[in-house]
Backbone as CSV, one residue per row, in Angstrom:
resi,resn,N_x,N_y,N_z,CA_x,CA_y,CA_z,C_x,C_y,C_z
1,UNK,332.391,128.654,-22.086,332.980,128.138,-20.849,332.196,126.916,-20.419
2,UNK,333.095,126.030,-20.122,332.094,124.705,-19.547,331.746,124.349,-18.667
3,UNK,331.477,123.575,-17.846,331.194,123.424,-16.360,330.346,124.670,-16.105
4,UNK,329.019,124.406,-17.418,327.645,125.586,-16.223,327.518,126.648,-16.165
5,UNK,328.160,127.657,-17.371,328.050,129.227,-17.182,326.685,129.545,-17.722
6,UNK,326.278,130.731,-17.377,325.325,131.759,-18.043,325.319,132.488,-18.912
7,UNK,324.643,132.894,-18.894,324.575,134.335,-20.351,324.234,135.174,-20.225
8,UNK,325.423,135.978,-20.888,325.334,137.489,-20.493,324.420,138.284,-20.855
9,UNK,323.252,139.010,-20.442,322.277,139.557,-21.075,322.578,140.938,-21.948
10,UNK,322.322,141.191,-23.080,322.139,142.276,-23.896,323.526,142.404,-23.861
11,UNK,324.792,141.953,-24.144,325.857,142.450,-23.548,326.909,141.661,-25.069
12,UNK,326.042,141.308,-26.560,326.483,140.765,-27.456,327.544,141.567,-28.663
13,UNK,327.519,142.808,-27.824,328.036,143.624,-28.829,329.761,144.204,-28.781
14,UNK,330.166,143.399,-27.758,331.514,143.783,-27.537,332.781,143.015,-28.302
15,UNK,333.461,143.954,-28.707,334.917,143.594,-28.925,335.844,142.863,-28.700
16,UNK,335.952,141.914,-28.438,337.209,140.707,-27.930,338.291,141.106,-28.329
17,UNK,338.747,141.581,-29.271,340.132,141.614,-29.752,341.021,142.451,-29.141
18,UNK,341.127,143.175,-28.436,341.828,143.542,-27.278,342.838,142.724,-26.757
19,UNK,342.058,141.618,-26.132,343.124,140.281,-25.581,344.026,139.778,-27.010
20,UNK,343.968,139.996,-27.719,344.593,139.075,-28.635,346.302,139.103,-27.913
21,UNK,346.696,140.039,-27.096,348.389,140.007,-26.552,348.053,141.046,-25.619
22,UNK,349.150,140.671,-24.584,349.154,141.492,-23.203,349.795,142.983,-23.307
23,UNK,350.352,143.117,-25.267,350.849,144.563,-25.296,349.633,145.071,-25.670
24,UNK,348.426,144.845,-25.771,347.290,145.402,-26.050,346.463,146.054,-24.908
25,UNK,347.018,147.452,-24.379,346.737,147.560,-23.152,345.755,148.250,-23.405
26,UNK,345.665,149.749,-24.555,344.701,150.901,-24.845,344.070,150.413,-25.631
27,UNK,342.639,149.536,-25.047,341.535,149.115,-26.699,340.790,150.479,-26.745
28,UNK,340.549,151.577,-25.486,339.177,152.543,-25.520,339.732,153.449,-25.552
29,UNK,339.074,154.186,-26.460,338.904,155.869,-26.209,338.979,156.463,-25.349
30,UNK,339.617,157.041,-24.601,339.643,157.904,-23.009,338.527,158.523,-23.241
31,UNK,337.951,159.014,-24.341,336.342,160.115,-24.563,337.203,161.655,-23.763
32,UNK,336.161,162.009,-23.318,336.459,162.940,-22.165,336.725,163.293,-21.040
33,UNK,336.500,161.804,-20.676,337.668,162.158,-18.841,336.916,162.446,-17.596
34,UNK,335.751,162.438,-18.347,334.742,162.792,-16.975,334.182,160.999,-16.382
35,UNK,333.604,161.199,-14.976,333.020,159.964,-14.224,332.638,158.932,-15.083
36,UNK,331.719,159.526,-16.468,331.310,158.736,-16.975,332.217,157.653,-18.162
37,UNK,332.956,158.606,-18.444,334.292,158.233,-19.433,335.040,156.762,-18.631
38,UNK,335.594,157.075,-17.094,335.828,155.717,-16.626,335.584,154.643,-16.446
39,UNK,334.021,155.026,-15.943,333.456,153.528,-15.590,332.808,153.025,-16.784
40,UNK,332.581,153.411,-17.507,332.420,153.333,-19.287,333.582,152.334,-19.427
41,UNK,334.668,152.651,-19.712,336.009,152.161,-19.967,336.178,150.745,-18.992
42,UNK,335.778,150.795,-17.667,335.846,149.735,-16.547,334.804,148.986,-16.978
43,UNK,333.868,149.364,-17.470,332.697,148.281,-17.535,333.305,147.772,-18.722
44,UNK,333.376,148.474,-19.724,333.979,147.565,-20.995,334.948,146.498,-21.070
45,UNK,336.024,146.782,-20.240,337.034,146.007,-19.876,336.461,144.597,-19.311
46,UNK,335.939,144.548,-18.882,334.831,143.479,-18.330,334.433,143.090,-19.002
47,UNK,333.257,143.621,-20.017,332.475,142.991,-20.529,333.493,142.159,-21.959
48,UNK,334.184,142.537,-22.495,335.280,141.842,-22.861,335.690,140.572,-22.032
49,UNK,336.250,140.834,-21.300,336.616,139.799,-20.386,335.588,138.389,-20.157
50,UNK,334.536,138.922,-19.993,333.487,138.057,-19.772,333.489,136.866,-21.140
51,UNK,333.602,137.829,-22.277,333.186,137.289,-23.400,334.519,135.995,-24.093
52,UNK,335.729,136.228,-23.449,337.082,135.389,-23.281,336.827,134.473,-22.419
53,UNK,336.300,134.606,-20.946,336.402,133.531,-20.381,334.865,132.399,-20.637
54,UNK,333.947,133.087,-21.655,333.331,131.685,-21.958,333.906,130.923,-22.446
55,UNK,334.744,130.940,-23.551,335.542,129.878,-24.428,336.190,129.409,-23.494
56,UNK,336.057,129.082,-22.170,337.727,128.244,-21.372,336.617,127.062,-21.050
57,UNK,337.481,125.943,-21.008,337.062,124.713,-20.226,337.480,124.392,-18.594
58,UNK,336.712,123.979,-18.030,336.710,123.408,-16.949,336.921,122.095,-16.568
59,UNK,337.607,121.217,-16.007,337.403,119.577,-15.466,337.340,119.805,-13.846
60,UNK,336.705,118.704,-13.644,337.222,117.922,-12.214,338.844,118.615,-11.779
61,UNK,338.664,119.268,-10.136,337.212,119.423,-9.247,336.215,120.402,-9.386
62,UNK,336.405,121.283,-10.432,335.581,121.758,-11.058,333.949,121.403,-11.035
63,UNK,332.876,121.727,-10.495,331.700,120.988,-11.445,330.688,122.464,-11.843
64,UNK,330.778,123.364,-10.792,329.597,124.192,-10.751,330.641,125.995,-10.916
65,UNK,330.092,126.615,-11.573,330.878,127.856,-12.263,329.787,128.976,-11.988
66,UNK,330.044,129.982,-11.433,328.962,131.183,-11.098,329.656,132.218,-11.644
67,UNK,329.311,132.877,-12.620,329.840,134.453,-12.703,328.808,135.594,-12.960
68,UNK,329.245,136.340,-11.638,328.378,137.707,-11.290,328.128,138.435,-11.790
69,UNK,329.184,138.642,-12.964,329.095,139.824,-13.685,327.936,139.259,-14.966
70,UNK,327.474,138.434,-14.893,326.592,137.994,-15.493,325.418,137.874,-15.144
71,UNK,324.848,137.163,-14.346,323.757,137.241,-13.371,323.641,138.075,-12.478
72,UNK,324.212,138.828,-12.213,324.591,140.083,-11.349,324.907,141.530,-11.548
73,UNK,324.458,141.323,-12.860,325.321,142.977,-14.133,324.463,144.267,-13.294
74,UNK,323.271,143.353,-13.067,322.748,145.459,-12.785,323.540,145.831,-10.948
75,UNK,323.500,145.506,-10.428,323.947,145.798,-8.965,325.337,146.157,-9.267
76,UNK,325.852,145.466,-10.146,327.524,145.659,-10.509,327.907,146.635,-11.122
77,UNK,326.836,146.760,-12.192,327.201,148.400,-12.978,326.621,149.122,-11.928
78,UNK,325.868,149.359,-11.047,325.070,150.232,-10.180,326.403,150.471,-9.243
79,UNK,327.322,149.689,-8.824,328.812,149.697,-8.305,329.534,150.777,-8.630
80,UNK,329.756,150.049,-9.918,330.699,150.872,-10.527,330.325,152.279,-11.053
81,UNK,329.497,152.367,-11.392,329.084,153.694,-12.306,328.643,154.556,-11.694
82,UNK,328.520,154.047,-9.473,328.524,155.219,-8.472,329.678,155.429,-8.219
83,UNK,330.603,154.813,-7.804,331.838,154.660,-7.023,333.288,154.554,-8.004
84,UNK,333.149,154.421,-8.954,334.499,154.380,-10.035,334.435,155.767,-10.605
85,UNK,335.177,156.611,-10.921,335.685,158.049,-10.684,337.019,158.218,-11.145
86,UNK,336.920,159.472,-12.035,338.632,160.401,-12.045,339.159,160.309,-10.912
87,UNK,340.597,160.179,-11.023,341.546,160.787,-9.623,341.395,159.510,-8.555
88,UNK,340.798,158.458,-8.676,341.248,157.480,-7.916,342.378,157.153,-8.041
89,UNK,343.730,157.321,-6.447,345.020,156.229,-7.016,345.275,154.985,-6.269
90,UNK,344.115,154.826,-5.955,344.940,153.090,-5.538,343.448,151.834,-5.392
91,UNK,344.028,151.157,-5.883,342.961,149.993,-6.434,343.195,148.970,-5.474
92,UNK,341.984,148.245,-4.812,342.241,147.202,-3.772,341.943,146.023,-4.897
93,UNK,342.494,144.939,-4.910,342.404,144.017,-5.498,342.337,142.880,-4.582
94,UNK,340.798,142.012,-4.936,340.635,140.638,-4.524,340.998,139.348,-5.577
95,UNK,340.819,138.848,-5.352,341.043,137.481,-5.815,339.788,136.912,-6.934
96,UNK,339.098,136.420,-6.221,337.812,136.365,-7.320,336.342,135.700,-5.791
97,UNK,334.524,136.025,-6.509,334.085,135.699,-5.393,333.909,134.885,-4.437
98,UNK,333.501,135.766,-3.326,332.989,134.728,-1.939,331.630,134.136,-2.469
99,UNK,330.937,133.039,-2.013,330.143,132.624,-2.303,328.481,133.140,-1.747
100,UNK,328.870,134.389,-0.485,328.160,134.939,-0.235,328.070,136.399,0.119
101,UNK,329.208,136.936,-0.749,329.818,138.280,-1.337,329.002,138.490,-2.887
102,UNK,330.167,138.888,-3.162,330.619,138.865,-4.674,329.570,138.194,-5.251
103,UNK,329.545,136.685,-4.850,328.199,135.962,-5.726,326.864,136.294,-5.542
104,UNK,326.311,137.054,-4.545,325.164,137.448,-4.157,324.836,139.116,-4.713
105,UNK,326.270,139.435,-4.788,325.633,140.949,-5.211,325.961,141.842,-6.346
106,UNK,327.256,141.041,-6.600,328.053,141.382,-7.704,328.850,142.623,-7.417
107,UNK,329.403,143.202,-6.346,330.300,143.945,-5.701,331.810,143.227,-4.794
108,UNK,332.410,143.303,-5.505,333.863,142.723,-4.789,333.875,142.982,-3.130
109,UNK,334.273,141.890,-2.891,333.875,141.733,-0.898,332.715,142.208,-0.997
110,UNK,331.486,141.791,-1.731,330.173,142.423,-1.676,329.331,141.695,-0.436
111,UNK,329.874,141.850,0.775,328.506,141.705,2.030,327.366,142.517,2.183
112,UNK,326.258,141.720,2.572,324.934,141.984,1.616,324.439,143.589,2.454
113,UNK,324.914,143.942,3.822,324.408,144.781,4.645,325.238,145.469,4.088
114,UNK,326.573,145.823,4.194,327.315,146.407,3.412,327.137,147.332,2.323
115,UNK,326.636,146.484,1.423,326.470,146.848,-0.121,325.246,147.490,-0.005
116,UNK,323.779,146.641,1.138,322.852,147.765,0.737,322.780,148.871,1.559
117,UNK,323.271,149.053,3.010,323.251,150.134,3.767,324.503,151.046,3.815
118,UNK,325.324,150.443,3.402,326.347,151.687,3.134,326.470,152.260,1.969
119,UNK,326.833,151.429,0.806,326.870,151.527,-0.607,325.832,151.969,-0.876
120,UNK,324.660,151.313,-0.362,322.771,151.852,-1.024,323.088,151.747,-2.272
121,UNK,323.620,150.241,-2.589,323.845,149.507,-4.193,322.405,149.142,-4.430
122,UNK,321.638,149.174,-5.921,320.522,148.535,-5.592,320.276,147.499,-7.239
123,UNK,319.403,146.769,-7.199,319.104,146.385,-8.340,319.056,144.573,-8.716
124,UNK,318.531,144.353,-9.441,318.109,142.763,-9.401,319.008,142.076,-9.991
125,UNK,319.249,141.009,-9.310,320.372,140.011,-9.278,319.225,138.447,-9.514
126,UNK,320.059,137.917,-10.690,318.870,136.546,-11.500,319.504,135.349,-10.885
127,UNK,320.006,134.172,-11.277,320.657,132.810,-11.559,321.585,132.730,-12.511
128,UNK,322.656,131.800,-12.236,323.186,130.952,-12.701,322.212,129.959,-13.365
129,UNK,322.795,129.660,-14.508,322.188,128.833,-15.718,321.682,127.425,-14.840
130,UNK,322.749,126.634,-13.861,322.398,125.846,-13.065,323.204,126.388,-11.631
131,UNK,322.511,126.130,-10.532,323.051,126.517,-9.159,323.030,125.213,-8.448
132,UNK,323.799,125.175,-7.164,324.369,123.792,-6.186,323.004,124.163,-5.654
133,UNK,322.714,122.898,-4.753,321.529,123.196,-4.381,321.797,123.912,-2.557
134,UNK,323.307,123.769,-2.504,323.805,124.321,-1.193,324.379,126.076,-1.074
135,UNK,324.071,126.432,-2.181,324.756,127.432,-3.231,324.081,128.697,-3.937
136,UNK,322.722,128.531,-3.094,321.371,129.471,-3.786,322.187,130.626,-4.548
137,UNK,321.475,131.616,-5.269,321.506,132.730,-5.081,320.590,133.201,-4.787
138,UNK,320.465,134.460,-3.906,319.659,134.890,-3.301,319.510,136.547,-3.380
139,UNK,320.510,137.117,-3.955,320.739,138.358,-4.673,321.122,139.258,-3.278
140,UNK,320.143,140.175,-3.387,320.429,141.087,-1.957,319.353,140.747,-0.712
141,UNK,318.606,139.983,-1.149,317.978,139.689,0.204,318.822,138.057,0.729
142,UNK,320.217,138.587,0.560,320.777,137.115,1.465,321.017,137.416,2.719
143,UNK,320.495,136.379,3.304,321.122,137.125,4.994,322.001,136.404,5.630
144,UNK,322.621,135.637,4.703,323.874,134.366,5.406,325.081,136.023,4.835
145,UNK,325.810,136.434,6.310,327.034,137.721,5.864,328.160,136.538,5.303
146,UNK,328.661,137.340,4.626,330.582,136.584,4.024,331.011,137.625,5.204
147,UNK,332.426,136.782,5.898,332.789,137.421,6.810,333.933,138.133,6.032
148,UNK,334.103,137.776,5.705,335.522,138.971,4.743,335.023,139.874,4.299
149,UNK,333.955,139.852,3.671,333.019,140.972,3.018,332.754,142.107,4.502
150,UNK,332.545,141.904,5.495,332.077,142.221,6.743,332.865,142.835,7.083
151,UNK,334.662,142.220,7.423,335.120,142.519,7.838,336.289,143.629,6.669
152,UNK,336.029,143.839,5.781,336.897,144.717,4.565,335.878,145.631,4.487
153,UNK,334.560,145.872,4.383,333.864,147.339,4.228,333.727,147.505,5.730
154,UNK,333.558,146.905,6.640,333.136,147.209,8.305,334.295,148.189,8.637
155,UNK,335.635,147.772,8.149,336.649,148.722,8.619,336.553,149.787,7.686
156,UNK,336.302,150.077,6.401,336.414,151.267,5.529,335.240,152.021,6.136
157,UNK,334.027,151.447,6.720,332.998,152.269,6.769,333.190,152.772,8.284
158,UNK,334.117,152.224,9.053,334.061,153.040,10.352,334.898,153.806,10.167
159,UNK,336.054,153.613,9.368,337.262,154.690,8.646,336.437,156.223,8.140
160,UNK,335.314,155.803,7.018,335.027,156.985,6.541,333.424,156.886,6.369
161,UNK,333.045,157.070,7.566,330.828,157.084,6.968,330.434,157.473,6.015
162,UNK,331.117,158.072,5.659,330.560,158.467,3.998,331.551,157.489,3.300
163,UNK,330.669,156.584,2.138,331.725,156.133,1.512,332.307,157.073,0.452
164,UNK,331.512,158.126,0.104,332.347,158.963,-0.693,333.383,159.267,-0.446
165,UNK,333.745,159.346,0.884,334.997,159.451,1.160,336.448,158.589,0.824
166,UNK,335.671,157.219,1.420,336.587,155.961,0.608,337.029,156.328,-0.859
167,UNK,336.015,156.335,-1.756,335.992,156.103,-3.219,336.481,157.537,-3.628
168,UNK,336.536,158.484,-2.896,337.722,160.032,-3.626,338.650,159.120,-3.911
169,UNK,339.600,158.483,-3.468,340.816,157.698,-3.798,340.689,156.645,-3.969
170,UNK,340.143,155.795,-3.618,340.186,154.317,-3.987,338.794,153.484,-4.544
171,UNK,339.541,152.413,-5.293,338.129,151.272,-5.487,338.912,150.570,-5.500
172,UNK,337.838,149.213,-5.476,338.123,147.932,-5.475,337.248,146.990,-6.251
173,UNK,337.833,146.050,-6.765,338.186,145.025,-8.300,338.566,143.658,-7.409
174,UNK,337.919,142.754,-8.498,338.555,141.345,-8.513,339.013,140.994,-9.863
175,UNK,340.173,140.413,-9.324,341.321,139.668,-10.731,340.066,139.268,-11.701
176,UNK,339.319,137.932,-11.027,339.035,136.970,-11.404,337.435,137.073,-10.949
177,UNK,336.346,137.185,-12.290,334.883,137.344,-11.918,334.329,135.947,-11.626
178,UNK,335.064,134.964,-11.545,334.433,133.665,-11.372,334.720,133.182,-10.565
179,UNK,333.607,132.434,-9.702,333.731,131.381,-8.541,333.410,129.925,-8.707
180,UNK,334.572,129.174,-8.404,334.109,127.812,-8.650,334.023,126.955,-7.441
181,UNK,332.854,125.861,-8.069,332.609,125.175,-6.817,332.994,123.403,-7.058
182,UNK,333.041,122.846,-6.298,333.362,121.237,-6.384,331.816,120.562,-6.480
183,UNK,331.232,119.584,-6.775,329.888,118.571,-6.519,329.258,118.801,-5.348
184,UNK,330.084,118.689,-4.246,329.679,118.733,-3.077,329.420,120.493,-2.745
185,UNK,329.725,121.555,-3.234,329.565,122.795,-2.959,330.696,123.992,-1.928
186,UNK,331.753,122.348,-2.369,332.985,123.504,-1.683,333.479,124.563,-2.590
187,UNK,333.895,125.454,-1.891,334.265,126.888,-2.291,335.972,126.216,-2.701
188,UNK,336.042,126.557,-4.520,337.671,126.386,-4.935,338.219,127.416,-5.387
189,UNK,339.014,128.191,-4.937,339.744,129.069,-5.223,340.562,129.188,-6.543
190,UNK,341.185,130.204,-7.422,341.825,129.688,-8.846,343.188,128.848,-8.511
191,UNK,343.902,129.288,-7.300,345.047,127.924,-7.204,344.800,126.464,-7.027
192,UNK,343.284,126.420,-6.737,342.781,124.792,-6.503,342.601,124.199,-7.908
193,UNK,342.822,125.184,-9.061,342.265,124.664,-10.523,343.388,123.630,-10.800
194,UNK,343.059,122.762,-11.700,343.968,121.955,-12.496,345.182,122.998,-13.224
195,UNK,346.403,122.840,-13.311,347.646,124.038,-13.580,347.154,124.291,-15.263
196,UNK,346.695,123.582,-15.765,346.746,124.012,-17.275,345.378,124.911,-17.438
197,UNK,344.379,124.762,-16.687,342.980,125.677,-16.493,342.934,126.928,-15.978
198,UNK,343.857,126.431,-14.799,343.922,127.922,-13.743,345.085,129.120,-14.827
199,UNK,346.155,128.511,-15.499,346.681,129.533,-15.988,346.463,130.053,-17.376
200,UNK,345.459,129.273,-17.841,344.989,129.594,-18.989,343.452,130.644,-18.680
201,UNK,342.858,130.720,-17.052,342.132,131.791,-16.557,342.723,133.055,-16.523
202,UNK,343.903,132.604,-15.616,344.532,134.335,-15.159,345.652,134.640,-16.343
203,UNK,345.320,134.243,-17.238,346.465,134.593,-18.217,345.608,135.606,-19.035
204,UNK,344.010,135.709,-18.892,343.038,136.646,-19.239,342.576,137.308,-18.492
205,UNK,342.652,136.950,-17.287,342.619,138.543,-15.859,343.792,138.958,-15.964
206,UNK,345.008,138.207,-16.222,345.874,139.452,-16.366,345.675,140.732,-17.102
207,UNK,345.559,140.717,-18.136,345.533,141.249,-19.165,344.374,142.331,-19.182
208,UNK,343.196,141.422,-18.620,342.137,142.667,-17.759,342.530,143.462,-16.990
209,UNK,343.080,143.217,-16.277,343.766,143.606,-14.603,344.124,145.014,-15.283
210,UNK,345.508,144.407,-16.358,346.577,145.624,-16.690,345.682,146.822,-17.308
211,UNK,344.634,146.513,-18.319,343.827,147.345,-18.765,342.550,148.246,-18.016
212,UNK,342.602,147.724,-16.755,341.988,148.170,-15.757,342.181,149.321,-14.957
213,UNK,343.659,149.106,-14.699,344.946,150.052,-14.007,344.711,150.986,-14.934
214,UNK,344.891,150.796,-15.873,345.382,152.180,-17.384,344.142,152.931,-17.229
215,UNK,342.684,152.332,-17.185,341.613,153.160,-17.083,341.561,153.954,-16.368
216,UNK,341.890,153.419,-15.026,341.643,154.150,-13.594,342.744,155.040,-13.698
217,UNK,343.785,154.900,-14.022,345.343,155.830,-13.719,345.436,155.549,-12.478
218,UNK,345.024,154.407,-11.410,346.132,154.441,-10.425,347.543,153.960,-10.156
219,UNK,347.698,154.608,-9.089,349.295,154.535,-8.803,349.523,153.251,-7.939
220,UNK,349.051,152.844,-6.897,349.172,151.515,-6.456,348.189,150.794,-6.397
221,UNK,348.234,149.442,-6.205,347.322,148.302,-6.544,347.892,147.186,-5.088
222,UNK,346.856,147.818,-4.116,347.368,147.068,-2.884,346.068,145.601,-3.221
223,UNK,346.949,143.997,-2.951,346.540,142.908,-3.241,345.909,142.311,-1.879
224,UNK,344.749,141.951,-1.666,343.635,141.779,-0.636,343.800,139.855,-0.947
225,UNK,345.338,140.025,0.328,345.619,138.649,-0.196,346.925,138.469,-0.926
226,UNK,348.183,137.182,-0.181,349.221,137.148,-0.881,349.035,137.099,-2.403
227,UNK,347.858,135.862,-2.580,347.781,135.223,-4.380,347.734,136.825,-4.949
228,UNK,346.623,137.276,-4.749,345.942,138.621,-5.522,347.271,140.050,-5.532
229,UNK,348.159,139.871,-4.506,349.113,140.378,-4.345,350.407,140.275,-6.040
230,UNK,350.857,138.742,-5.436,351.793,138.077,-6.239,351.275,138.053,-7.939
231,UNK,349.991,137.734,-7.716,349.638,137.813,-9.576,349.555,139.093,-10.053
232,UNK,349.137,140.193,-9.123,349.162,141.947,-9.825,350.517,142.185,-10.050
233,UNK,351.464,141.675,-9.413,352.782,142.208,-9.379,353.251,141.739,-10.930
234,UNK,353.006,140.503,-10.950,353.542,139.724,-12.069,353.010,140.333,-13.256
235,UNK,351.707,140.268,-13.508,351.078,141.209,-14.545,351.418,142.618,-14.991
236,UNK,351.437,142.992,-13.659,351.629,144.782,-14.022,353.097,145.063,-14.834
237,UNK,354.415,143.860,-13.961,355.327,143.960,-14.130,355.980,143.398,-15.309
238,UNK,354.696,142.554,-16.118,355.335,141.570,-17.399,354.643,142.837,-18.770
239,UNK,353.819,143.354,-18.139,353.115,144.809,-18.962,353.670,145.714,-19.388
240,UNK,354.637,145.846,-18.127,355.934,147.498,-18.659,355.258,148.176,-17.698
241,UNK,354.405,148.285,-16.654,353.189,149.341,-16.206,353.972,149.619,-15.076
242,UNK,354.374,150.648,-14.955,355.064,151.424,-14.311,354.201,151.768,-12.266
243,UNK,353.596,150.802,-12.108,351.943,150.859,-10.413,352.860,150.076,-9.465
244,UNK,353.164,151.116,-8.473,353.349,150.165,-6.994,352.704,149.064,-6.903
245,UNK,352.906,148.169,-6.155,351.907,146.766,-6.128,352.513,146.409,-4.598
246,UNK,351.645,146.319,-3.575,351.888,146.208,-2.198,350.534,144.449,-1.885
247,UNK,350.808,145.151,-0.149,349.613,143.956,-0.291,349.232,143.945,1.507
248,UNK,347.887,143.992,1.239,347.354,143.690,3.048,346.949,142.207,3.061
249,UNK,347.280,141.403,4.483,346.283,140.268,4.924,344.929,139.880,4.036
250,UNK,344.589,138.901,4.080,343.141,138.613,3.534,342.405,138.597,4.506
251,UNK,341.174,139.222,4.828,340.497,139.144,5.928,339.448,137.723,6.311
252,UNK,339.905,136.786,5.435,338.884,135.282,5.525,339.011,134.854,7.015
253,UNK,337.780,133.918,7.263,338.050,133.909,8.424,339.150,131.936,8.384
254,UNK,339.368,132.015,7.295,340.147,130.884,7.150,341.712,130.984,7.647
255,UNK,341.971,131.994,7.500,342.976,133.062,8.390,343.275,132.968,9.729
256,UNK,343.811,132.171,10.101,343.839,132.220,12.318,344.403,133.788,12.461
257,UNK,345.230,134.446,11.656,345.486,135.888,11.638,344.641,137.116,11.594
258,UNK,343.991,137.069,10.768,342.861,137.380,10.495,341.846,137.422,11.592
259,UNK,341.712,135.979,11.950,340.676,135.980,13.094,341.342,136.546,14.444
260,UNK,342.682,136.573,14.414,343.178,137.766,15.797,342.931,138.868,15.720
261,UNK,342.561,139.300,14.819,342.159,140.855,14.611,342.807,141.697,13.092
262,UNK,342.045,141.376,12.309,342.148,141.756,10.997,342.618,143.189,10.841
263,UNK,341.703,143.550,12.070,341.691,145.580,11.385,343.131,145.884,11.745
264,UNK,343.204,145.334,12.889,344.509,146.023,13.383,346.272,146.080,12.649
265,UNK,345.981,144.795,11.665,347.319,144.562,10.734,346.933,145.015,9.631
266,UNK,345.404,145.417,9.252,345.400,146.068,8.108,345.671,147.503,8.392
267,UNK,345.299,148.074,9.332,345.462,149.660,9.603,347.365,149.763,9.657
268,UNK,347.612,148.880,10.752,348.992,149.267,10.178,349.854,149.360,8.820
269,UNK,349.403,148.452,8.290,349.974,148.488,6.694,349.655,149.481,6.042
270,UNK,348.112,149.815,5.947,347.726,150.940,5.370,348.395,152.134,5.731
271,UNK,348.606,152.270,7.243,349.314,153.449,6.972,350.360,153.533,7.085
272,UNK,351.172,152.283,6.960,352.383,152.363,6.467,352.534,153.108,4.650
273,UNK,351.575,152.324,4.084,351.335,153.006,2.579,351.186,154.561,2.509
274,UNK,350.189,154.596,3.277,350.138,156.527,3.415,348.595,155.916,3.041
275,UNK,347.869,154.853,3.295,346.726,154.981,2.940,345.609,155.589,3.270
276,UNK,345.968,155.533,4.886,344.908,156.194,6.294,345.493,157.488,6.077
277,UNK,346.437,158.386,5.859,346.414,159.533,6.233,345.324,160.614,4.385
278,UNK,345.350,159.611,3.767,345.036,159.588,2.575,343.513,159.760,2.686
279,UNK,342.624,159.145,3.290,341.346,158.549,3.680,341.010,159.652,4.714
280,UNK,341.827,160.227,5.447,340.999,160.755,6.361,341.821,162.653,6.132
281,UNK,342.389,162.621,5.457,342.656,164.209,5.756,341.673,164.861,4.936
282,UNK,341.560,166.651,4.871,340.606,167.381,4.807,341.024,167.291,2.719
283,UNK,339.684,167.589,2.687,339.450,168.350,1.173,339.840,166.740,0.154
């Protein structure tokens, strides 16, 4: 990958050929079905993934490329390999990271209080090969919050104090493990890419995405965000994959909606889904 990636540590031994076509949904072994069998399967899916999107190029406005799951692997498997589980059915899906989420901790909407006082995620987070100089990483001792990050676990964690509770049914995933930045250190989203870059990215999160779903066995895939919405739909639905695909608000504060009060249009949706009665009833 150009434009500035890293390297994945100890992580040389995986399989690519999976992606070779989007009917290539089952590359893993189910094993046995227990906790460890999934996030086994979820991490792999990834680490694949990772190993596809080095070969992509980048241009202008492109300059600076961060991916977490790289510089960020131990906090991320420490994620997943607490919180990814049998019997989850519904997957929140983001987009790809905040620059002081996701890029700092390697947990999707990963806000840093968040991740370490609720989650009690732990573990060392390195560099990017080169970083903006506006752009640190700072791992888990960042204390600049992502407000989306804030405001997407702030409501799950007043929903359920235990996050075990959250994660009986649900987790949450990003499409897209990479964040790109412009010279100057603006935050570009994958629709800001040049059209022949950006769809030659998500044309390999798709394909993750779909193989993601199959691991987990969930049933819906609510999109955190129209884009993250509209591209699961498209994927799941160009797959044959039989997953509801809904979608809540994005909680950015780029959002004037959002900034009227996030929780309150997400709670309604959710339990329009049956998500809240899901989250909070007994057993």
């Amino acid at each position: 990958m150009s434009a500035h990636s890293s390297v994945l540590p100890e992580q040389e031994e995986q399989n690519p050929a999976v992606f070779d076509h989007p009917g290539a949904l089952n590359p893993l072994d189910p094993g046995g079905g227990g906790d460890e069998s999934v996030s086994a399967r979820f991490l792999q899916v990834e680490l694949e993934l990772n190993l596809h999107l080095r070969g992509l190029t980048f241009t202008e406005p492109v300059r600076f490329i961060y991916n977490p799951l790289e510089y960020a692997w131990t906090p991320h498997r420490c994620f997943v390999e607490t919180y990814c589980r049998p019997g989850q059915s519904v997957l929140f899906l983001g987009m790809n990271p905040g620059p002081f989420g996701m890029a700092q901790t390697g947990v999707p909407f990963g806000e840093v209080k968040s991740v370490v006082e609720w989650l009690k995620i732990s573990g060392e987070v390195g560099h990017p090969i080169e970083e903006h100089p506006k752009r640190r990483i700072m791992g888990l001792s960042c204390t600049q919050s992502e407000v989306s990050g804030a405001r997407f676990w702030g409501y799950f964690r007043k929903l359920c104090p235990d996050p075990s509770l959250f994660f009986r049914h649900c987790f949450v995933h990003n499409l897209c493990p990479l964040m790109f930045m412009s010279a100057s250190g603006k935050n570009l989203t994958p629709p800001e890419l040049k059209p022949g870059e950006r769809d030659a990215l998500l044309a390999k999160c798709d394909i993750a995405l779909c193989q993601v779903v199959q691991a987990l066995g969930v049933s819906m895939v609510i999109g955190v965000g129209r884009v993250a919405e509209q591209r699961a739909r498209k994927a799941l639905n160009m797959a044959g994959l039989n997953v509801r695909v809904e979608g809540i608000m994005h909680p950015s504060p780029r959002n004037p909606a959002a900034n009227r009060g996030w929780e309150d249009v997400a709670r309604r949706k959710l339990e329009e889904l049956g998500v809240i009665s899901l989250l909070t009833r007994d057993g």
